[in-house]
N, C-alpha and C positions, 0 to 999 in steps of 0.2 A: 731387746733394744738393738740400734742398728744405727751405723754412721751414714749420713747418704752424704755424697758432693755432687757437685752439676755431669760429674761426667763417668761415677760410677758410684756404689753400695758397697762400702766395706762388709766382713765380715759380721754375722749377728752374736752381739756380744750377751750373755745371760747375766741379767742384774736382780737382787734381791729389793725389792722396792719393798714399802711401808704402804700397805692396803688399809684404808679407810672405808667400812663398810656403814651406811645410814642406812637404818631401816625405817619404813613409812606405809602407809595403807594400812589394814586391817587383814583379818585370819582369811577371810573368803577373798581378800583381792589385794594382795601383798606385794610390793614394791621395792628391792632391791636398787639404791645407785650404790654404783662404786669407783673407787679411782686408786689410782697409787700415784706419792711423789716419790720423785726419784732426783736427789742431788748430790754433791760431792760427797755426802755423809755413806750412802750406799753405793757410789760409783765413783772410783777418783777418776775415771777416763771423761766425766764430763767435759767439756769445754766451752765455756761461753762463747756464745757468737756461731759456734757450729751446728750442723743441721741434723734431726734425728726422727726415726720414725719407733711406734712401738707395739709392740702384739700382745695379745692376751688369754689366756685358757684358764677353764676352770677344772680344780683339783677337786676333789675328795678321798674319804678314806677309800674306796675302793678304785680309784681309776682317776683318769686324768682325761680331758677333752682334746681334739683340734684348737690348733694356733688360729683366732681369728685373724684378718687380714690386715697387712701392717695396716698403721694410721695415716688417714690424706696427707696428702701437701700443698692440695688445691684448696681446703678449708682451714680457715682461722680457728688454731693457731696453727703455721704449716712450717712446725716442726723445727724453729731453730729456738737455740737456748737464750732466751733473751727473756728482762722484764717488759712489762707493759712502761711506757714513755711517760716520763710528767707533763703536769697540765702546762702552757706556755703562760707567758709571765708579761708585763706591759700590756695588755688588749686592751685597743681606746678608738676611740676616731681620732682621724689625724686630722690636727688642728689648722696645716697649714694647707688643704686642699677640701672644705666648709664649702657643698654648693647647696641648692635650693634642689630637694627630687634625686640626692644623692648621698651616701655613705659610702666615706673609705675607710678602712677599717686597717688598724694596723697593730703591731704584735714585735715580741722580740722574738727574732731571728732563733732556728736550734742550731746551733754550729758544734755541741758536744755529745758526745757516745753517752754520757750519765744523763742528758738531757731529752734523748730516744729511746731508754731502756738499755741502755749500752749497744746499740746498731751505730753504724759507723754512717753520718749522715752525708760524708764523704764520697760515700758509695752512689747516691743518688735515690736509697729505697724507704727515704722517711718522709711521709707527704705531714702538710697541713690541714685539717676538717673542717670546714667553718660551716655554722649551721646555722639560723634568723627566723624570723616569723615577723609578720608584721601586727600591727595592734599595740605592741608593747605587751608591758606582764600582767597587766590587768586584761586581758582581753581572750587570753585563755588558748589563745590560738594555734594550730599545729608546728610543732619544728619541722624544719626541712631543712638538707643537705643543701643550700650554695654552691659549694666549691671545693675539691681538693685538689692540691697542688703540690707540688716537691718544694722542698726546703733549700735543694741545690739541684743545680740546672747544667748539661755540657751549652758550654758556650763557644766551642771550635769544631768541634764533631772530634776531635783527635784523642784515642780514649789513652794516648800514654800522658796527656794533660788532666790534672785533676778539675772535678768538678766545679762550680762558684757557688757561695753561697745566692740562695735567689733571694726576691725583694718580699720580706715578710708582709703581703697587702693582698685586700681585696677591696676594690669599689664594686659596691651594688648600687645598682640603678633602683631604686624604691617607685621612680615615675615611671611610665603609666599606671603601673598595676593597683599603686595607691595614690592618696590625694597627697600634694606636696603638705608638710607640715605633719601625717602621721608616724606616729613614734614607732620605731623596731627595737626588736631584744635582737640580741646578738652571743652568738663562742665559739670557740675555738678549740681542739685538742688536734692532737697530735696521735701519726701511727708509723709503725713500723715493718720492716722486711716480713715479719710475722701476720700480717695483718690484723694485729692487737693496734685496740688504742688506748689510750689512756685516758682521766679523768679530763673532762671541760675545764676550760679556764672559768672565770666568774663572767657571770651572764653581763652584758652592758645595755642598757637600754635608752635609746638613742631617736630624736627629730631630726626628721628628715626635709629640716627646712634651713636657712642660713643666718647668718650674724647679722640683728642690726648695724644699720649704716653710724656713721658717728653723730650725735646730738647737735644740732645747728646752734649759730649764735650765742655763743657762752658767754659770759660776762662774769664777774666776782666785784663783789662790792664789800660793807661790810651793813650789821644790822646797828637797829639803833644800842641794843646791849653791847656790841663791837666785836661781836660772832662774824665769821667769813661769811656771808650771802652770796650764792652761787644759781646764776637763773639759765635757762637756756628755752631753745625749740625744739620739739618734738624731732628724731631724725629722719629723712628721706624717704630712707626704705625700712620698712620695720625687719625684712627678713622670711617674710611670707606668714609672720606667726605674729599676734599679739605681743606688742612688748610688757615685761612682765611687773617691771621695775627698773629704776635707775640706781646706779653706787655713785658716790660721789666722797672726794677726801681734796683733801691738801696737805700738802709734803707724800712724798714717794714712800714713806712708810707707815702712814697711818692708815687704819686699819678703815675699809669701807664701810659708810653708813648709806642708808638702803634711804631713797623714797620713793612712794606708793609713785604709779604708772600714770594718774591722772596728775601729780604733781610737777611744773616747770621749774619748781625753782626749791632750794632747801637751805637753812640755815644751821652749819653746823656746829656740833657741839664741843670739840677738840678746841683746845688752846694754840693756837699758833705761836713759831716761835719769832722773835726780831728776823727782820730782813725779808729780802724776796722769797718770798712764799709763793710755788708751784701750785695749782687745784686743780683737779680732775672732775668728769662726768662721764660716765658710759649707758646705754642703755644694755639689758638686761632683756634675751630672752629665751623661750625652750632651749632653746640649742647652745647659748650661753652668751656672753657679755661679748660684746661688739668693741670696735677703735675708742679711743677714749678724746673726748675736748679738753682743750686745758684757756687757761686765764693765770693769772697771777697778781697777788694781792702785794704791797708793801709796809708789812709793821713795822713802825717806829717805835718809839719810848719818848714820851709817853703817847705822843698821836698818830692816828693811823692815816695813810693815805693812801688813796687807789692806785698804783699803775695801769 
């Protein structure tokens, strides 16, 4: 083994490493892998984060072979002591930039050395992967690379100034290529100075259409049992997609009750409590629940009267 830096090759240090030998194939066509690890258990000169190359010969009882040649630095893994980076954590669409023929895809930022494999993201040399297919996950479709990107960016050109953290995001444009309203899967992993990457985040799969507009003309009344009745109109724009359903409640924490898509009006089943009584109506669709109408009913004791 061997220390390299950017500007020289230390000395080749000899290390006993733990060889792992698999054997596989059969007697006529026999197959030998092999590897050796090598950690602070057989070498305390390790150092995390430092850069290393390593060579190899084979022994036997009668002789010993030529050193083959050190190990790349131009192929993954290129030689510094690091683990492979975890998957990134929050991947969602970002709720508040929802177009029709668009996804922005957004993710927590890495800003920690245990969140790279221990690489210093500091440095400028841990990008993001992001990788999509369209179809959605029923469709079977091929992954492909999107976009890599650094995790932090020079923002002054001035390298005795550190790095900024960049903006954990990518908008894909889904239109033309697809019809507005088709679903994509989507992930994201992480890699480092090594050119290792780590595991995907969990796949998200996402329309590529936008939010219903809000339900027109709301009204709340009460029925003749003296359940809240809540009617409205279809809204504006559905969103380029089918609406799928409506959620409808009264009071800000009762829990949504659903009615079917061909339905304007629902009477619900919750007990309200005295006084001004808030109600809600949203539509409901692929890409998720749109602004919400409101009305408001006023119970008395014992009668009820509209507002």
């Amino acid at each position: 083994m061997r220390e390299t830096t950017a500007s020289n090759v230390s000395a080749v240090l000899p290390v006993l490493a733990e060889s792992v030998w698999v054997m596989n194939g059969s007697a006529g066509s026999p197959f030998v892998a092999m590897r050796a690890t090598i950690d602070e258990t057989n070498w305390t000169g390790l150092v995390p984060g430092r850069r290393y190359q390593g060579a190899v010969r084979a022994r036997s009882t009668i002789t010993e072979s030529e050193w083959s040649d050190w190990s790349s630095l131009d192929i993954a893994p290129k030689g510094y002591c690091l683990s492979a980076p975890s998957a990134p954590k929050g991947f969602k669409r970002d709720p508040n930039a929802i177009r029709s023929g668009q996804v922005r895809l957004v993710w927590n930022a890495v800003t920690e050395p245990s969140e790279a494999g221990w690489d210093n993201p500091l440095e400028g040399t841990v990008v993001y992967d992001i990788w999509g297919r369209p179809g959605g996950n029923l469709s079977h479709g091929k992954w492909r690379r999107l976009s890599t990107q650094p995790s932090h960016t020079d923002h002054d050109a001035i390298s005795s100034t550190p790095m900024q953290v960049a903006e954990a995001t990518l908008t894909v444009d889904t239109f033309p290529e697809t019809t507005i309203g088709t679903f994509w899967s989507f992930k994201v992993r992480v890699g480092n100075r090594n050119g290792v990457f780590g595991l995907f985040s969990d796949e998200i799969e996402l329309c590529s259409a936008a939010l219903p507009s809000v339900p027109q003309f709301m009204q709340a009344s009460f029925s003749s049992k003296g359940r809240a009745y809540l009617y409205w109109q279809a809204p504006a724009y559905n969103g380029d997609v089918p609406v799928l359903h409506y959620e409808v409640r009264c009071t800000d924490t009762a829990p949504w009750e659903m009615a079917p898509n061909t339905a304007l009006s629902h009477v619900l089943t919750a007990n309200l409590p005295v006084g001004e009584v808030p109600c809600y109506v949203r539509a409901v669709n692929a890409v998720g629940a749109g602004p919400i109408a409101s009305a408001s009913v006023r119970v008395l004791q014992p009668a009820v009267q509209v507002s």
